[in-house]
Structures are given as structure tokens and as C-alpha cells.
N, C-alpha and C positions, 0 to 999 in steps of 0.2 A: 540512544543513538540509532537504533534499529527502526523505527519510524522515519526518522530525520533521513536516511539513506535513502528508505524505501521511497519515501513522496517526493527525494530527488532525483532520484533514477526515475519514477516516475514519468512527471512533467518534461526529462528531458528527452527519455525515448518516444514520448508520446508525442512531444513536438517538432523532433527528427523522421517520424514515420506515420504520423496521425492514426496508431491503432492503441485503442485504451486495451486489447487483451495480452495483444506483444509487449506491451508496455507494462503491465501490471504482472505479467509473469518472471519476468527481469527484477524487476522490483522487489518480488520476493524473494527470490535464488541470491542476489545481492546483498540483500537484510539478514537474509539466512548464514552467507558464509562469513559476513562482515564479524557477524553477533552471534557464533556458535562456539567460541570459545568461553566465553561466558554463560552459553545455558548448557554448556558441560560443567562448571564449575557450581553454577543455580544449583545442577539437579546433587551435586557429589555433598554440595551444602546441605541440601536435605535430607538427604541419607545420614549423613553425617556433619553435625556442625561444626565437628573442629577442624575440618577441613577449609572452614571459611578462616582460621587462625590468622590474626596480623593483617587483616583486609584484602580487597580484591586483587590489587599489585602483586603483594607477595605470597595470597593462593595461588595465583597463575603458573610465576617464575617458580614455586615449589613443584608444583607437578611437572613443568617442562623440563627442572632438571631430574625429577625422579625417572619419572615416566615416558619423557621426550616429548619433542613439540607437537608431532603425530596422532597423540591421545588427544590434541585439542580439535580434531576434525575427524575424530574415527567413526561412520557413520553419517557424517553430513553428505556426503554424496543422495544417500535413501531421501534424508531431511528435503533436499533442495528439488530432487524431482516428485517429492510429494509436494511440495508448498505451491512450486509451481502451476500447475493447474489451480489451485484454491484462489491465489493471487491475480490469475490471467481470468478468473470468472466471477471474483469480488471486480474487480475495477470495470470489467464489461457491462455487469449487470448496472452498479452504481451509475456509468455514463448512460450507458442506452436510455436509464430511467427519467435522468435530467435532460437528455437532449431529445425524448418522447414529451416531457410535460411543457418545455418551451415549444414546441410543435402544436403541441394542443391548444396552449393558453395564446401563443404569439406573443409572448413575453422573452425577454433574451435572459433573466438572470432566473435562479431559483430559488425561493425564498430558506429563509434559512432551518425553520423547520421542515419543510421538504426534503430537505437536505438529509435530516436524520432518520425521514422515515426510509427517503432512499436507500442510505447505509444500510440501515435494519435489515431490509428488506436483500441489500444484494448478498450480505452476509452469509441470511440465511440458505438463497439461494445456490451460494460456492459450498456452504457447507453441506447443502441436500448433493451435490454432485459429487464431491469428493469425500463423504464419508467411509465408502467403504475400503478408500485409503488409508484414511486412519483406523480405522480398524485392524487394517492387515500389517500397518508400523505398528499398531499395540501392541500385537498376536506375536508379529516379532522379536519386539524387543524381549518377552515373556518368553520367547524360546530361546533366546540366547543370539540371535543372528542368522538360524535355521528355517531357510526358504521351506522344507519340504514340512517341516512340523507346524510352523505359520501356517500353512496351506490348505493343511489339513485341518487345521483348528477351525478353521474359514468356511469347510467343506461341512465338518460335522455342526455348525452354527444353521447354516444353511438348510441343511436336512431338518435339524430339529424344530428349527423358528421357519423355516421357508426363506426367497430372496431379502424377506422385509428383516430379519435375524441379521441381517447385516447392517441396518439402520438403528438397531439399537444403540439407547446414549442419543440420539439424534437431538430431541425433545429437550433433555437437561442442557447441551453444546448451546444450543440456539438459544434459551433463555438465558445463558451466561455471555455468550459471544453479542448478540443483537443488540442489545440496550448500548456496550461500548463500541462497538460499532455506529451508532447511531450516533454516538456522541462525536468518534473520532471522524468521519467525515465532517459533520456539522463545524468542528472545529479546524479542520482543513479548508475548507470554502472562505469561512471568515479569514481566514492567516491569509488566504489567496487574495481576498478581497482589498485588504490591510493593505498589503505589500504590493498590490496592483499587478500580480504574477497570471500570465496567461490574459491580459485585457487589453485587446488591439485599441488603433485610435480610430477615434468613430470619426467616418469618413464625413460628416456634417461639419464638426468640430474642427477636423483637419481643413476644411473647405474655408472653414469662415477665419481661421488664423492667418489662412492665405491670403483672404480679402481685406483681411485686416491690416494685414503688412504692405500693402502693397497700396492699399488708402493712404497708408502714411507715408509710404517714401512718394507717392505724389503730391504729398501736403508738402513736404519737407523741398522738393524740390520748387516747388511754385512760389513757395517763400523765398525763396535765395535769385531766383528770377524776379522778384518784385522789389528787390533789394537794391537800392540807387549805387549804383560806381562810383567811387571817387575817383579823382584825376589828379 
């Protein structure tokens, strides 16, 4: 459901405000608080399977009654102002890409593998910008929730690797992330394409239905004029 959210939040703030990065940022803080009670319950599954006991339904209601409903968003605040930037500079890099190559070719649509190198490519780019966010959510969750020891982890990272000690992992994130990215745009454009979401009427088209209709209520009328009275 957390995609499903995201590329509807999407489309609609972006067609209430025409900016793909306000739109794309929304998007993800959205999908983030929608679907964080489930990747609290993901992560507690993996640590422990028998926590998954009796299916998704009744892990939930088990921890909301042990633990309170509170536990299922402890930390989403950090989640959603990290996501945000990633999400606000995946959707920017992806449009700017497709509304640069219909520029260049003067073609209005982009073909469909386009589409995915696009993806690829904005992925990588949201992930070159906001990695050393995730690093500092790593560092943290690893200290427990402790800003000054996070900090510091960050600090001695730094010293020892230089600024670039902050980009490590970058290399392995991008070959994992890039290829389904490539995928998931390419498969968004088509769903859009399908469903005819986002595609005005062509003002050609709109012209000639007008001429057309209007042919015919003169055909229609000339007929009924040449039509004998009876008396």
C-alpha cells in the first residue's frame, strides 16, 4: 500500500501546485506515516519470528495492547524528515529528466525505456544527496537514540575516512536500489499511460469534435427544413 499512497499523494499535489519536489516530498512523509506501523512490526519479525505469531492482524493488536499504540510510531518523526528530502530529489531528478529529453527530441511522451534509465538515474542521484542521512539514522539507531554519541560516531568516521567516510555503503545502496527503481518508474508511466492519468486533450482533437458536431447538427437541421409539411 505504501507505493499506492505515495504516487497518489503524488500526482495530486503535483497537480494542485505544479512542483514534482513539493510533491515528491509529501509523498514520502505520507507513505512513511501511513506504512510505519508495519515496518515496526517487519523489523521486530526479524529479530524475532515469533513475533510475527497468528499473522499481521493479530501481531499488531498484540503489541498495541502490550505495549500501547505509541510504540507503533516511536521514531517516525526522525523516519519522515529523513525520507523527505530523498523523496523531494527522487521525483525532481526523474521529471526534470523526462521534461529535458521531450525538449531536446520535441517529442511529447518518453519512451518507455527511458523511463527506466531515468528512474536509475534519479535514484541514484537522491541517494548521492541524502546519504549521509542515512548514515547518521544508522549511527543512531546503534546508539540507542543518542544524538551526542550518533555525532560523534560521524565525527570519528570523518577524521579517519575524510568527508568521503561518510559515503560509504553508497556503491552497494545504488546497485540495489537503481535497477528497482528503474523498474518502478517504468511501470508507473505505463499504469499512467493505461489509465490515461495526467493526459490533457489535444487541442487538435478537441477542435475537430467541435467541427464535427456542429457538421452534424447542420446536416440534421437541413434535413427537417427539406422535409414537406403536411396540412
Amino acid at each position: 500500500p505504501g507505493k499506492a499512497i505515495e504516487l497518489c499523494t503524488y500526482e495530486t499535489i503535483k497537480a494542485l501546485t505544479g512542483r514534482s519536489d513539493l510533491a515528491g516530498g509529501a509523498a514520502g512523509a505520507l507513505n512513511t506515516v501511513a506504512t510505519y506501523p508495519l515496518e515496526v512490526l517487519r523489523t521486530r519479525v526479524a529479530l524475532s519470528p515469533a513475533a510475527g505469531k497468528g499473522g499481521v492482524v493479530q501481531s499488531l493488536k498484540r503489541i498495541a495492547r502490550v505495549e500501547g499504540k505509541k510504540t507503533f510510531y516511536r521514531g517516525c518523526g526522525f523516519s519522515v524528515a529523513g525520507v523527505i528530502p530523498y523523496t523531494a530529489a527522487q521525483y525532481l531528478v526523474y521529471d526534470a529528466l523526462c521534461k529535458g529529453y521531450c525538449k531536446m527530441t520535441n517529442k511529447t511522451e518518453v519512451p518507455t525505456m527511458a523511463t527506466a534509465v531515468f528512474g536509475s538515474v534519479a535514484v541514484i542521484a537522491a541517494s548521492a544527496c541524502t546519504f549521509p542521512l542515512e548514515v547518521y539514522r544508522r549511527q543512531l539507531q546503534l546508539a540507542g537514540g543518542t544524538n551526542a554519541v550518533a555525532l560523534t560516531a560521524m565525527k570519528a568516521m570523518v577524521r579517519q575516512h575524510g568527508p568521503l567516510g561518510l559515503y560509504r555503503g553508497l556503491s552497494a545502496s545504488c546497485l540495489k536500489l537503481a535497477p528497482a527503481s528503474g523498474v518502478y518508474f517504468m511501470c508507473y508511466e505505463v499504469a499512467k499511460t493505461a489509465l490515461h492519468i495526467g493526459m490533457p486533450v489535444q487541442p487538435q482533437a478537441a477542435k475537430s469534435d467541435v467541427v464535427n458536431s456542429t457538421e452534424d447538427h447542420f446536416a440534421c437541421c437541413s434535413e427537417s427544413q427539406l422535409e414537406p409539411q403536411l396540412v
